[in-house]
N, C-alpha and C positions, 0 to 999 in steps of 0.2 A: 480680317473679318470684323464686323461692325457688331459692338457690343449688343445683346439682347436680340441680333437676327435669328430668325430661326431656320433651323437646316435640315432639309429630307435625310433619313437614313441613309448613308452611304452604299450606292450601288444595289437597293431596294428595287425590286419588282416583282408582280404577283405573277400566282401562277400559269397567267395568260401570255406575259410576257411586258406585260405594261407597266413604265416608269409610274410616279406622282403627278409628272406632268399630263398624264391621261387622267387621271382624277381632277389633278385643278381646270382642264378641258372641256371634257364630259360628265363628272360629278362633283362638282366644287362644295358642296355640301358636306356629300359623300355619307347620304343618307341610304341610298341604293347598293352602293357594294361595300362602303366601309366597314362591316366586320362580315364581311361574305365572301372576300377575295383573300385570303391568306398568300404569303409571298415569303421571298428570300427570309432565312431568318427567324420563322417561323410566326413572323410580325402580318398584322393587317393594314387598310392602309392609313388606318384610326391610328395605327401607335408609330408609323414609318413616314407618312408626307404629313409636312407643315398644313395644307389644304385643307388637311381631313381634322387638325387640332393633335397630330403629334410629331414628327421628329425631334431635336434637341435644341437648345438653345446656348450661346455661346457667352458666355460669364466669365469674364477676366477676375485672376486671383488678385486682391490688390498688391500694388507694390509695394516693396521692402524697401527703395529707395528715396528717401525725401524729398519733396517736391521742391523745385529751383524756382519756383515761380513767385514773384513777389505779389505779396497780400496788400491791400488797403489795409489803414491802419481803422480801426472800430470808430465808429461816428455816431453821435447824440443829436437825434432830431427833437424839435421840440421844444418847450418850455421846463426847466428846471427849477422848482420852487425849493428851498430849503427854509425849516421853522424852526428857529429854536428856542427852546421854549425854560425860563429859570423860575425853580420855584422856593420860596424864602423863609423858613422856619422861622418866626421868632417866637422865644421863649418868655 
């Protein structure tokens, strides 16, 4: 699964009988039945299909294991001016 996909509620359907995929068909919106059809779950289809602005989204934990991948080393673009500047007490 592809980071940050979003995924309909597992085995979600409303009372009618109808998956998410009925929503993203005939109310892509889902300003018409989105909190009108309650379903599996006790969910709508506001909080069950991605369609409607809910089910979950998939976030990898980062890894514990260090990365093998070799880094460029840091690079300076640009002009680099240095000034140095002595100032002379005399007494």
């Amino acid at each position: 699964m592809e980071e940050d996909q979003c995924v309909d509620s597992d085995g979600w359907i409303d009372a009618q009988g109808d998956h998410c995929s009925w929503y993203e068909q005939f109310d892509p919106t889902c300003e018409v039945y989105g909190w009108q059809a309650q379903g599996s779950d006790a969910l709508y289809p506001m909080e069950a299909c991605c369609v409607c602005g809910g089910g979950s989204y998939f976030v990898p934990f980062p890894s514990t294991t260090p990365s093998t991948a070799a880094s460029s080393a840091p690079s300076i673009t640009g002009k680099l001016t240095i000034s140095i500047f002595f100032i002379v007490l005399i007494k």
